[in-house]
C-alpha positions in Angstrom: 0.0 0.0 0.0 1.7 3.4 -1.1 2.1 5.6 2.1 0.1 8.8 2.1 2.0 12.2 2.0 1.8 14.5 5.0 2.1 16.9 2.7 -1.0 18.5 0.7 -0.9 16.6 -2.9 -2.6 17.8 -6.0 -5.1 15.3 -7.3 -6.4 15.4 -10.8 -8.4 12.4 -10.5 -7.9 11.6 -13.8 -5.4 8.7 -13.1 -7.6 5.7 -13.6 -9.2 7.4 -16.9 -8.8 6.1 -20.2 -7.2 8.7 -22.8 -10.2 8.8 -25.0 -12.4 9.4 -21.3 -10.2 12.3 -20.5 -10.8 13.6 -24.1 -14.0 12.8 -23.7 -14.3 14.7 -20.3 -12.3 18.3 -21.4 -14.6 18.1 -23.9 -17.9 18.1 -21.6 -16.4 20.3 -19.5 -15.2 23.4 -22.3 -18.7 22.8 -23.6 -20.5 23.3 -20.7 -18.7 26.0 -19.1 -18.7 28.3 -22.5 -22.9 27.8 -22.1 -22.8 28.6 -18.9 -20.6 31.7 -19.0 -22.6 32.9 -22.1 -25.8 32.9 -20.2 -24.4 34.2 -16.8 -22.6 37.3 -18.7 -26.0 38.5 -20.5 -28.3 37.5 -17.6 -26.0 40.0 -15.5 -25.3 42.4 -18.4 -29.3 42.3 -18.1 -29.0 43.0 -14.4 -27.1 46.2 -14.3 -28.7 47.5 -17.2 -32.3 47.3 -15.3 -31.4 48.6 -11.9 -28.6 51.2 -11.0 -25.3 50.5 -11.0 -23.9 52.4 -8.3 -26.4 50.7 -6.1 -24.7 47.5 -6.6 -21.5 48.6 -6.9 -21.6 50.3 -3.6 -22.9 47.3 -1.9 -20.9 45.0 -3.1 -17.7 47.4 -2.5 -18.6 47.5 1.0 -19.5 43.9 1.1 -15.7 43.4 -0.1 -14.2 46.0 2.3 -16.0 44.8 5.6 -14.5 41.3 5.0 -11.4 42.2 3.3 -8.6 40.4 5.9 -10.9 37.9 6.5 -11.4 35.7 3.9 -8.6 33.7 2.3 -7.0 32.5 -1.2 -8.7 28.8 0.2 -12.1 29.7 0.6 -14.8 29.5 -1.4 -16.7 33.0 -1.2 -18.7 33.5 -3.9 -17.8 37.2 -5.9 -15.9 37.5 -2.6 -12.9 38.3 -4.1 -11.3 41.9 -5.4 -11.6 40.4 -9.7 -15.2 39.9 -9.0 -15.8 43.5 -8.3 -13.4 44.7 -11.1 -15.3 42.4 -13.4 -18.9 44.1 -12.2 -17.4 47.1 -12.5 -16.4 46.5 -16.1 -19.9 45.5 -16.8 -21.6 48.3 -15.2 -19.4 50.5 -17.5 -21.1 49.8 -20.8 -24.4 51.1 -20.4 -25.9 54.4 -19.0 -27.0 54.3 -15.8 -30.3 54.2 -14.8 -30.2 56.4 -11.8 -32.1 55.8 -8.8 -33.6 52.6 -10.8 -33.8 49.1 -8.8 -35.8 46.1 -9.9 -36.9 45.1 -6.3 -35.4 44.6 -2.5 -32.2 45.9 -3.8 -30.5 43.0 -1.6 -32.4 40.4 -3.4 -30.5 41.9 -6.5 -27.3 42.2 -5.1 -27.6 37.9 -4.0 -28.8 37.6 -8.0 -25.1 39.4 -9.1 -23.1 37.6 -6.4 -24.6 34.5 -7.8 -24.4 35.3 -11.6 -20.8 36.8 -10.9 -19.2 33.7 -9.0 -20.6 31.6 -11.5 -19.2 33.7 -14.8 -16.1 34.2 -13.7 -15.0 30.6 -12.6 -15.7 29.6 -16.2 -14.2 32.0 -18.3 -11.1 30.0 -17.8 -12.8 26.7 -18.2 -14.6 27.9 -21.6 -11.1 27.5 -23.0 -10.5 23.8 -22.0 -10.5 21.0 -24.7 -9.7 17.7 -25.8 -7.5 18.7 -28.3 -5.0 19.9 -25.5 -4.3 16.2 -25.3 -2.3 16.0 -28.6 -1.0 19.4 -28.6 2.8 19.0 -28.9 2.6 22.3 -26.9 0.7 21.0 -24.1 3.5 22.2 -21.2 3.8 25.8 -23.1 0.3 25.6 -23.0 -0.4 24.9 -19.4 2.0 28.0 -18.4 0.1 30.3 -20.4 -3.2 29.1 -18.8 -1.3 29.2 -15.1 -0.5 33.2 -16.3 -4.0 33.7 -17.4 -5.4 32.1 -14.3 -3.2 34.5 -12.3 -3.7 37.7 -14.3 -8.0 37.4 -13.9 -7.5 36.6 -10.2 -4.5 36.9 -8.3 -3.7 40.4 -6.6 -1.4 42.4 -4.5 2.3 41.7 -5.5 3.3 44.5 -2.8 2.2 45.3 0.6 1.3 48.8 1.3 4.2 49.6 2.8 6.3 48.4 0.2 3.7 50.1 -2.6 4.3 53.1 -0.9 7.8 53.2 -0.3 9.1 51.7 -4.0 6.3 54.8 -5.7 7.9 57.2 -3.9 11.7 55.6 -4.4 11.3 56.0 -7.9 8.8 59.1 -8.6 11.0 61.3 -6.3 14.0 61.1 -8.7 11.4 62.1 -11.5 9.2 64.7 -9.8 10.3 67.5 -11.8 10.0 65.8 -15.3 6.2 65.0 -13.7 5.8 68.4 -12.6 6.7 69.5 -16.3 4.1 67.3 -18.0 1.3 67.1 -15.4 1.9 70.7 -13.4 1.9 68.4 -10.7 4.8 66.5 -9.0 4.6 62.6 -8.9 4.7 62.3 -5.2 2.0 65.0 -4.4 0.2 62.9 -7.0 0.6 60.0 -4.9 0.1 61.6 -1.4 -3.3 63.2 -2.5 -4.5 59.5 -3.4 -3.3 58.4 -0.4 -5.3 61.1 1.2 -8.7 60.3 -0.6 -8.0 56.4 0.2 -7.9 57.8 3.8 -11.0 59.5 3.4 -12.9 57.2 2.3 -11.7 54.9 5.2 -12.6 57.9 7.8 -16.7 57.4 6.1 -16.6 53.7 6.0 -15.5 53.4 9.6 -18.4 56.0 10.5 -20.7 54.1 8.6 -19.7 51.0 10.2 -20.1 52.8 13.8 -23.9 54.2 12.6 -24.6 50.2 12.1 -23.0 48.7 15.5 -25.7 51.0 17.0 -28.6 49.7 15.1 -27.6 46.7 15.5 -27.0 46.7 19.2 -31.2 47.8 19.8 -33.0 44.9 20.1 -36.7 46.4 20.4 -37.9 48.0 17.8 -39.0 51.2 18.2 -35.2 52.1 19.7 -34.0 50.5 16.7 -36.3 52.8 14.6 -35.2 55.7 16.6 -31.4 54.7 16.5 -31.8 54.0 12.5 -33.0 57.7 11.9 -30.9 59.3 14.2 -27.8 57.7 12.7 -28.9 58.5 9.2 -30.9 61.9 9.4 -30.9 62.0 5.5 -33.9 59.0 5.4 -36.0 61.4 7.5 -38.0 62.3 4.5 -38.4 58.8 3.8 -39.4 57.4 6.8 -43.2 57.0 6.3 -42.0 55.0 3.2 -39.1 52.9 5.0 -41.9 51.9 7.7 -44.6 50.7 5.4 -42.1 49.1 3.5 -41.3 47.0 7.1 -45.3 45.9 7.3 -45.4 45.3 4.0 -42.7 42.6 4.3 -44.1 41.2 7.3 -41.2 42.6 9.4 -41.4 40.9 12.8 -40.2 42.9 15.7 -37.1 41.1 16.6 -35.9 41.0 12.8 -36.5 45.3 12.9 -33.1 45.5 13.1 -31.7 43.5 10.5 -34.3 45.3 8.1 -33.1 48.8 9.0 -29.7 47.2 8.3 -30.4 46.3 4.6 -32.3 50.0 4.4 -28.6 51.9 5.7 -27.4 50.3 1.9 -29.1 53.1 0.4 -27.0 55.5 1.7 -23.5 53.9 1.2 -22.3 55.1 -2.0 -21.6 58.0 -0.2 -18.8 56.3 1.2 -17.2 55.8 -2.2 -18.2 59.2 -3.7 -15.8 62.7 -3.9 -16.8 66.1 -4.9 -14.1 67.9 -7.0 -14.1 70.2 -4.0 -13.2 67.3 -1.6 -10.5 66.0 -3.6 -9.4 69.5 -4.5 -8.7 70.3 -0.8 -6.6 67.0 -0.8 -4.5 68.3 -3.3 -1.5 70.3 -2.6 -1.9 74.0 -2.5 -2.1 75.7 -6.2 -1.9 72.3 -7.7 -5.6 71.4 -7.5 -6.9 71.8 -11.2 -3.4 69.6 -12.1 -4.8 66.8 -9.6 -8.3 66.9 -11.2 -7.0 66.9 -14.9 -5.5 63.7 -13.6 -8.6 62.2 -11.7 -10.4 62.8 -15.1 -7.9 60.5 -16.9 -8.2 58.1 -14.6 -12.1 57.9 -15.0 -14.1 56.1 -16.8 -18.3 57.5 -17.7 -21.2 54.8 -17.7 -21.3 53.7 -21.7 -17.7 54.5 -22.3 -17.1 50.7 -22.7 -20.1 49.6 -24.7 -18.0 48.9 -27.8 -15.6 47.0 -25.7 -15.0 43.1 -26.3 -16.5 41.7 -23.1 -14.6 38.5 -23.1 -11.1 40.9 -23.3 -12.4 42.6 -19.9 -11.2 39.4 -17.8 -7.6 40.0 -19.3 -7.3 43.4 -19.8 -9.8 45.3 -18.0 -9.6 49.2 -18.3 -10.7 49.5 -14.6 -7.1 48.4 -13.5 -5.6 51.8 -14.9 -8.9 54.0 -15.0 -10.4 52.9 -11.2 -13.0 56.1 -11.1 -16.0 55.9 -12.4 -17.3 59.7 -13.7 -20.6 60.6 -12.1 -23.6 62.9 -14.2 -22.8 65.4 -11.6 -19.1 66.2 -11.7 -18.4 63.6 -9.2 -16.0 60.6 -8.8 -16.9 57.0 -7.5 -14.5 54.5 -6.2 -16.5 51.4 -5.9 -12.9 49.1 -5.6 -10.7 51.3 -3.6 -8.2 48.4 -3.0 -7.6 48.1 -6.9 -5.4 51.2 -6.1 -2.8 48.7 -4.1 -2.8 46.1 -7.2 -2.2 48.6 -10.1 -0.2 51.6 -8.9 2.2 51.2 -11.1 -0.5 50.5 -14.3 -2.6 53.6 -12.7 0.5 56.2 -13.0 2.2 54.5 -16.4 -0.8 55.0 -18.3 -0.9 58.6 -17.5 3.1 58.5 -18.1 3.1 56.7 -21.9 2.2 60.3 -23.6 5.1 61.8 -22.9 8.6 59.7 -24.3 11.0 62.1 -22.1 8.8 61.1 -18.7 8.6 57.5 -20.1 13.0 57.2 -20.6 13.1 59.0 -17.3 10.6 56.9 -15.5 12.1 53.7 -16.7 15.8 54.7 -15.8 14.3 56.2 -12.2 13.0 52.6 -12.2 16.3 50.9 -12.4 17.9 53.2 -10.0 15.2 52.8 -7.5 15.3 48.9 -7.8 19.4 48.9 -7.0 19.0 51.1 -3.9 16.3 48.6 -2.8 18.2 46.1 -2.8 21.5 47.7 -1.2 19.8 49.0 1.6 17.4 45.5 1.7 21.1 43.4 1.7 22.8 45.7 4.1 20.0 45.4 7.1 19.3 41.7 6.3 23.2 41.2 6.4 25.0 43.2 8.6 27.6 41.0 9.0 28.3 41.3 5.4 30.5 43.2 3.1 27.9 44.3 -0.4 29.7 45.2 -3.4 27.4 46.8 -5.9 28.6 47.3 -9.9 31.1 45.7 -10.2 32.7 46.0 -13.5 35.5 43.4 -14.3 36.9 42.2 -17.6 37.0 38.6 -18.5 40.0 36.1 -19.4 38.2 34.5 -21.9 36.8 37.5 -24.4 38.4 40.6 -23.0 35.3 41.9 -22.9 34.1 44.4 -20.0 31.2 43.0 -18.2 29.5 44.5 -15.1 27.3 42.6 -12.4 25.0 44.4 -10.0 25.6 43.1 -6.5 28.3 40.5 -4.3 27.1 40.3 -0.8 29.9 38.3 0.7 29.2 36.9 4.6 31.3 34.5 5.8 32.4 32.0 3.2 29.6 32.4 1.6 28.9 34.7 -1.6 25.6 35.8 -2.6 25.5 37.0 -6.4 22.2 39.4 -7.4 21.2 40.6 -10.3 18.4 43.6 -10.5 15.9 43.7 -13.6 13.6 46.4 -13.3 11.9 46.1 -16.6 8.2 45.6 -16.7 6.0 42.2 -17.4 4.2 43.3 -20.2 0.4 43.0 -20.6 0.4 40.4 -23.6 3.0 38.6 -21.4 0.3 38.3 -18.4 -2.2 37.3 -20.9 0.1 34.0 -22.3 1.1 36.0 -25.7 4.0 33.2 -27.0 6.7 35.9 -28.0 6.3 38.0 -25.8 6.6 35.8 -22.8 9.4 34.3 -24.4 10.6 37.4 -24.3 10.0 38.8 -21.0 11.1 35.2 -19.6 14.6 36.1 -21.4 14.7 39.7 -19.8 13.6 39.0 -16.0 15.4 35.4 -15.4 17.5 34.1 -18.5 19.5 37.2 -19.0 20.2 37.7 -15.1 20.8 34.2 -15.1 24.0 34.4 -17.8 25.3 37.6 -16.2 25.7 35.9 -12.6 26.6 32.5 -13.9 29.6 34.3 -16.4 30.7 36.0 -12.9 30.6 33.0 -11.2 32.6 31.1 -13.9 35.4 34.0 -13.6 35.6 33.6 -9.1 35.6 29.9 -10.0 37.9 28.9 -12.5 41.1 30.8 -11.2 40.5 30.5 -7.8 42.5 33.9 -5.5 42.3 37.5 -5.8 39.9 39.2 -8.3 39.9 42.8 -8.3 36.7 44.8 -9.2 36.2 48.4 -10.4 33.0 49.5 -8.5 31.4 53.1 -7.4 33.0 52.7 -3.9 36.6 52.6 -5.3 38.6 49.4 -6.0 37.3 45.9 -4.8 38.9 42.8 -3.8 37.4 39.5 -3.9 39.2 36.5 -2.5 37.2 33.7 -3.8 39.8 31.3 -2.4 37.7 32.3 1.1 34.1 31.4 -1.0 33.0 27.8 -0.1 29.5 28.5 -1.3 27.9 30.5 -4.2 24.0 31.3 -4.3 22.4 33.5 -7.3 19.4 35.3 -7.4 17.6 37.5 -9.7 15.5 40.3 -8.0 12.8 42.1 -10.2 10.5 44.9 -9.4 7.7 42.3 -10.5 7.7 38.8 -11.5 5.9 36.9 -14.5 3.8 35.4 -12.2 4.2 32.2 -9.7 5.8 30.1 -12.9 9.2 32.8 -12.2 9.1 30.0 -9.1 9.0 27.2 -11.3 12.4 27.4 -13.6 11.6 23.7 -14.6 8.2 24.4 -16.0 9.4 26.9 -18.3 12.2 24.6 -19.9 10.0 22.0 -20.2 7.7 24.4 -21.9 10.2 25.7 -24.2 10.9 29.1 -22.5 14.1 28.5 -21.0 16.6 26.8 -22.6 18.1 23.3 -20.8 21.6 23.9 -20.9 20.9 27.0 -18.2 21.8 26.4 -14.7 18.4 27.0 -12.9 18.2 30.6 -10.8 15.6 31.6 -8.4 13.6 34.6 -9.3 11.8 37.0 -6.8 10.9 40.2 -6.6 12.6 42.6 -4.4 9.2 42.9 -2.3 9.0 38.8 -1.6 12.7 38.9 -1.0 12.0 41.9 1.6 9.4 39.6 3.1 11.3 37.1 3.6 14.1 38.4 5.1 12.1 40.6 7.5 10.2 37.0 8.3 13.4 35.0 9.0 15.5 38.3 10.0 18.4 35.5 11.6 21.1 35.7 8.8 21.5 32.3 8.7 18.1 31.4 8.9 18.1 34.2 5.5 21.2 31.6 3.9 19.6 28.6 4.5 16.1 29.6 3.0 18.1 31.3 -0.3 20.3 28.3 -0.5 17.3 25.5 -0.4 15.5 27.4 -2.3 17.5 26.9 -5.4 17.8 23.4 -5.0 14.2 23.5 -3.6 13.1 25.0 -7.0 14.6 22.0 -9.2 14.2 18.6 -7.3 10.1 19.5 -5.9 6.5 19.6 -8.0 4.4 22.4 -6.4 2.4 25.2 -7.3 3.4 28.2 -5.0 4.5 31.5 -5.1 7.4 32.9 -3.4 5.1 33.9 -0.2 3.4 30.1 -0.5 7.3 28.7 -0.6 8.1 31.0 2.4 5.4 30.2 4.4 5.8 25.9 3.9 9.3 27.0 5.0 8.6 28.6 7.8 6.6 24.9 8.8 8.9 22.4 7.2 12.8 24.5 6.6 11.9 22.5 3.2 13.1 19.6 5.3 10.6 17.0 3.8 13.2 14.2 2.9 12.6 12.1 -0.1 9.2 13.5 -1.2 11.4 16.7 -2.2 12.7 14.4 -5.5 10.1 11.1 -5.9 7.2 13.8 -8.3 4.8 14.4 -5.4 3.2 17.4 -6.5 2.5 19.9 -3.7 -0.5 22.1 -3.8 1.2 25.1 -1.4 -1.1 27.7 -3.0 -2.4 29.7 -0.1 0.1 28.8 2.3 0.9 32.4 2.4 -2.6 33.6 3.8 -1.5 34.1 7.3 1.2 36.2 6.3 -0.7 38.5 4.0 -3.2 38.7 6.6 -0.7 39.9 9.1 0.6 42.2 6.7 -2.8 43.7 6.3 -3.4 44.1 9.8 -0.1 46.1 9.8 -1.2 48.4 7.0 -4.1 49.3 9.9 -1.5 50.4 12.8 -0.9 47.1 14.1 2.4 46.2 15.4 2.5 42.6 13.8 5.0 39.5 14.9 5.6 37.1 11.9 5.7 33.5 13.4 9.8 31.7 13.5 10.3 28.9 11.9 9.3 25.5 13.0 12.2 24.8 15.4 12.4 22.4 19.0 13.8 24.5 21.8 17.7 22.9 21.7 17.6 24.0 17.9 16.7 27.9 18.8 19.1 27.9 21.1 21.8 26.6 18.8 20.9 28.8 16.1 21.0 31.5 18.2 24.3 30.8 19.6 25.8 30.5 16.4 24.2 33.4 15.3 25.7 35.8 18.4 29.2 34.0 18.0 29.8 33.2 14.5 33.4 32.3 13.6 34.7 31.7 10.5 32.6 28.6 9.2 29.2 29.6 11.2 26.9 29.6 8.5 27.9 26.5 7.2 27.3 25.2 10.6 23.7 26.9 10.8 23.1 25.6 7.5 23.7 21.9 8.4 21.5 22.2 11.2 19.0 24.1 10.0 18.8 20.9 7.3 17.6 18.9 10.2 13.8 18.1 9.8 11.4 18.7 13.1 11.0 15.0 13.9 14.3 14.6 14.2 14.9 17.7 16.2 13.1 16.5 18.8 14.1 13.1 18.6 17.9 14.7 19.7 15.9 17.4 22.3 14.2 14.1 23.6 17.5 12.4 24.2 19.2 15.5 26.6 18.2 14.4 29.7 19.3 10.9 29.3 22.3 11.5 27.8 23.5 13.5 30.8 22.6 11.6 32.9 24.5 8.6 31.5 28.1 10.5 31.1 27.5 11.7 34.7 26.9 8.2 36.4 30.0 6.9 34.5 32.6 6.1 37.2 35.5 6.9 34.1 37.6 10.2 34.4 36.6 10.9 30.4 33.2 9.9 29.1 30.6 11.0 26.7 27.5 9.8 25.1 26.0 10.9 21.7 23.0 11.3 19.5 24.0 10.8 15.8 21.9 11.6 12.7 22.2 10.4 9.1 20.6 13.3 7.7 18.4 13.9 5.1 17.3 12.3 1.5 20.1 10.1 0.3 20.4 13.0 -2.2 21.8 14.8 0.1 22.7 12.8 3.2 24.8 14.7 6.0 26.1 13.1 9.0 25.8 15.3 12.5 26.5 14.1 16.0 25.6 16.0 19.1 27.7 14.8 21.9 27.3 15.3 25.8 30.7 14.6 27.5 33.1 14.7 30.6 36.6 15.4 30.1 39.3 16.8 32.0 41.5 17.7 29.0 41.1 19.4 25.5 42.9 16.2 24.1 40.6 13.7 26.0 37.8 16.0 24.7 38.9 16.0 21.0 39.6 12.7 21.2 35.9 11.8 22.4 34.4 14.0 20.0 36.2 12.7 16.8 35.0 8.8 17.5 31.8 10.0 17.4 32.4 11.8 14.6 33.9 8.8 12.7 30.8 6.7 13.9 28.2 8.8 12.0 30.2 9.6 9.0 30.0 5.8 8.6 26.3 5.3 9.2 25.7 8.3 6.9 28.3 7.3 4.0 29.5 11.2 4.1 33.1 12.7 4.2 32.2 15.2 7.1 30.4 15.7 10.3 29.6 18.6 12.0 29.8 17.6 15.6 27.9 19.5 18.6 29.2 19.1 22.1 27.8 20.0 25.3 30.1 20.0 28.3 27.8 18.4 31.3 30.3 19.6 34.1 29.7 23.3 32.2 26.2 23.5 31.0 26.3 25.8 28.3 23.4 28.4 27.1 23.6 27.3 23.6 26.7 24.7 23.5 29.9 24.0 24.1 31.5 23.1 21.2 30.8 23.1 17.4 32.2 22.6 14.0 33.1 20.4 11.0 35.4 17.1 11.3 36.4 15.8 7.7 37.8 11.9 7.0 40.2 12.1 4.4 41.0 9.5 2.1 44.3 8.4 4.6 41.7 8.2 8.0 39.8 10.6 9.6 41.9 13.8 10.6 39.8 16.9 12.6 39.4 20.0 10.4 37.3 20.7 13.6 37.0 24.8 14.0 34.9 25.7 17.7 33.7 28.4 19.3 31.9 29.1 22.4 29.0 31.6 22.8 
């Protein structure tokens, strides 16, 4: 019987199908799904063209907002999602609106959309599935387009707000003036006046929320009745109407509440409307009629998309760069004020594309603002590291001059980055051959070549290589470089498949003869150092993660591989290399959601790693003494899988109590470990001992040493010793014994904390 993984494995179910029944089944399911998403589009095309669109458009943006933080990637909530209100948006764009107009209990509408909406959108994709996909000879090309596609209708937020704000203003302070000169406006007042009406429009949901805690609170009707018109003096002139409309539905007394609940929606869009004079007083002093000229490019009027291909919407919907909608009376509604935090970047390079000296000056601000990013990112993550940044070398080979971005050298360890601030582009997101091929070359191939030719050139004449750089001349010993990790760090990534480097060879995008290199952005890479923050714990995690990347099946993103680390230390033995596919897709919900809470004034905690209480302690030893070797030292330890770490914590007590009882003047006991996947077997021993001289002591250590270098089959053992007579905080003793060809000889290196 095949064990069952621990781990969460995809299942397609189709395992036990013949190939003509899977043909047979894509088949039923494209058909079915283009019917259905046929008749959903017109039946809600027919919806927001009977009844008034900002009606449901405010509802269902407060519907989003309320819960926003709540729900997760996992969950099922129908049109819960922020797509399903840019897609009703869309809609609601191309026809008038019929102002004032609703086709019943307005909340009985809203349940029809949220239906009709949930339903349309989760076969869009599906409309496009067919047998034929069985014979393609592009069938893996084809199933990283549809993985882009899938992402670009409903995945969102590749930046916290804090990092949104802080890369915007990075880069738009370095082209302020080029701004100013185009818009009469400077970038960042741009951006602070949004900012502003975001926090506006916060200030009237969170009053609106307080007006419905109160009604909500009254359990008897007439107090509810009083509280309802107290809190929302504008129904006054309705209230004959609001009341009859309570008998008429057979209200009960004890449901009053909940009635004047759903009557409170009338007044919401209030909450996601501005004045010109509202956002004008927002605006910096003298530069209101520059802000409003912008507001109106960023607006879109009720018809304006009535000659727009409805099925493009779901891949290229104008809403992401145009988020206003322009009201009959001057005014400006938000209905999806959390777009703003997804498309920045789209919003203010739209406005940007008219002008080709604010484009160049944008894009090079871009490159600029990415490299500072990423030195100041490397030197708080690393402060025990040196960070060389342009380095410009010539080569032995071709003579030619070639330059790299950054070396962070820590230890003997050498970290090589390369920064690609070039954008994805839209065709790209949408699964366009070419030009995915082509932005797969630009953010991850290219990179890839420039750190691997630099890598070559430390590698092949091993000793002193001497580097031009802005800081003056630059020496790099690599003879002092055990270990080399590469990474390529992008303002934005293709999508989740930039975490797959496999998929895209197999596909055709990368070529095979490239040594695979992690891609992340610089805001996942700032994530996950701030989550780990231990330097070695920031090693480990970039080091696995390159091998992480080519021996495992998942589908993840870079937050979804973060988070599995933060429970496993991708420490999951041989299912890492037998083809277990791991579904981690939403792993990373806990973290966004702290995140969130952040964005709100919290002081927020990310969880450590999974680690026993010994294995904290050990890490943080190594960590506060460090010594030439530490992070290989970490890094061996951090390879050690929970189970096992407690298996060792279990064993303490025992173990101490055995060398103690021991009559002899030099004793010791150990737990040994023959670590990991046979892939990648390492041998550790942690030793408890007695001994009244360094000899005796070295001598103990190195048979154990010898023992689990043998029950591993490995040339080395890093050995852990505690003195019992001493107790250590962390331990006593650590480093690396080697067994040479000739019999085992210590290459041991300690240190004490």
């Amino acid at each position: 019987m095949t064990k069952k993984s621990k781990y969460v494995e995809v299942n397609f179910g189709t395992h036990d199908l013949t190939r003509e029944e899977r043909l047979s089944a894509l088949e039923a399911i494209g058909a079915k799904s283009r019917s259905m998403h046929a008749e959903t589009r017109q039946k809600l095309v027919d919806l927001l063209e009977a009844n008034d669109a900002i009606a449901i458009l405010s509802r269902m943006g407060l519907r989003f907002l309320v819960a926003n933080g709540v729900w997760n990637a996992k969950q099922h909530v129908p049109a819960g999602h922020q797509h399903h209100l840019e897609m009703l948006h869309a809609f609601a764009l191309r026809t008038p609106r019929r102002t004032g107009v609703v086709d019943g209990r307005a909340a009985l509408v809203v349940e029809k959309v949220i239906e009709l909406l949930d339903r349309n959108t989760a076969t869009f994709s599906l409309s496009r599935v067919s047998g034929s996909a069985l014979d393609d000879p592009k069938r893996s090309l084809g199933h990283v387009q549809e993985a882009l596609r899938s992402e670009t209708q409903f995945v969102r937020g590749d930046y916290h707000s804090h990092q949104l704000d802080q890369y915007l203003r990075s880069i738009f302070r370095r082209i302020d003036h080029e701004f100013l000169r185009v818009h009469g406006i400077a970038a960042t007042a741009v951006l602070s006046t949004l900012q502003a009406t975001f926090g506006l429009l916060e200030t009237r949901l969170n009053a609106h929320l307080t007006k419905l805690r109160r009604i909500m609170r009254v359990r008897k009707p007439e107090k509810a009745i009083k509280e309802f018109f107290s809190n929302f003096p504008e129904a006054e002139g309705r209230r004959a109407a609001i009341l009859q409309a309570a008998a008429d539905n057979y209200v009960v007394p004890e449901l009053m509440r909940f009635f004047l609940y759903e009557e409170s929606d009338n007044y919401v869009s209030e909450v996601f409307t501005f004045s010109e004079a509202e956002i004008a007083a927002l605006a910096p002093q003298g530069h209101a009629p520059a802000m409003l000229n912008l507001m109106r490019e960023w607006s879109i009027e009720f018809g304006a998309l009535e000659e727009a291909t409805i099925d493009h919407l779901y891949m290229a919907n104008p809403v992401w760069a145009r988020p206003f909608i322009l009201l009959e009376d001057g005014r400006y509604f938000w209905p999806n004020p959390a777009s703003f935090h997804s498309f920045a970047f789209e919003m203010f390079e739209r406005i940007m594309s008219s002008d080709a000296r604010l484009l160049v000056a944008y894009e090079d601000a871009r490159a600029v603002a990415l490299e500072e990013e990423v030195r100041t990112l490397a030197a708080r993550a690393f402060p025990a590291s040196e960070v060389l940044r342009n380095l410009k070398w010539v080569s032995r080979d071709d003579g030619q001059e070639y330059e790299n971005d950054f070396v962070i050298l820590i230890d003997r360890v050498a970290i090589l980055i390369e920064a690609k601030s070039g954008k994805v582009a839209p065709e790209a997101k949408r699964g366009a051959d070419l030009r995915l091929l082509r932005e797969v070359e630009k953010l991850m191939v290219e990179p890839a070549q420039q750190s691997q030719r630099l890598l070559r050139h430390l590698t092949d004449v091993r000793g002193r290589h001497t580097f031009d750089t802005p800081d003056g001349e630059r020496v790099i010993n690599s003879t002092r470089i055990d270990t080399f990790i590469r990474l390529n760090v992008t303002f934005s990534v293709i999508g989740a498949v930039s975490s797959r480097w496999p998929e895209l060879v197999e596909a055709g995008l990368i070529a095979s003869s490239f040594e695979p290199v992690p891609t992340m952005s610089i805001a996942d890479l700032d994530t996950v150092c701030e989550v780990l923050h231990e330097q070695s714990t920031i090693v480990h995690y970039l080091r696995r993660r390159a091998s992480f990347e080519v021996n495992a099946l998942y589908k993840a993103d870079e937050i979804d591989l973060l988070a599995f680390y933060l429970d496993t230390g991708f420490n999951i033995g041989e299912e890492e290399f037998n083809g277990l596919y791991l579904n981690l897709y939403g792993g990373s919900d806990e973290l966004n959601s702290l995140y969130k809470r952040r964005a709100q004034g919290e002081k927020i905690t990310p969880r450590a790693p999974a680690r026993s209480a010994l294995f904290k302690r050990l890490i943080a030893g190594i960590e506060a003494s460090k010594g030439e070797g530490w992070l290989e030292r970490a890094y061996r330890l951090l390879n050690v899988a929970m189970g096992d770490q407690l298996t060792i914590e279990g064993s303490i007590k025992s173990s101490i109590s055995t060398v103690k009882r021991s009559p002899a003047p030099s004793e010791s006991w150990s737990g040994q470990l023959s670590n990991g996947p046979p892939q990648r077997k390492e041998a550790i021993a942690f030793v408890w001992y007695r001994c009244p001289t360094r000899e005796s002591r070295s001598e103990r250590l190195l048979l154990h040493a010898v023992q689990a270098m043998e029950m591993a089959g490995t040339n080395d053992c890093l050995v852990v010793g505690f003195d019992v007579e001493h107790p250590p905080q962390a331990f006593s003793v650590m480093g690396l014994i080697g067994k040479p060809s000739n019999g085992p000889v210590a290459i041991y290196r300690s240190r004490q904390p």
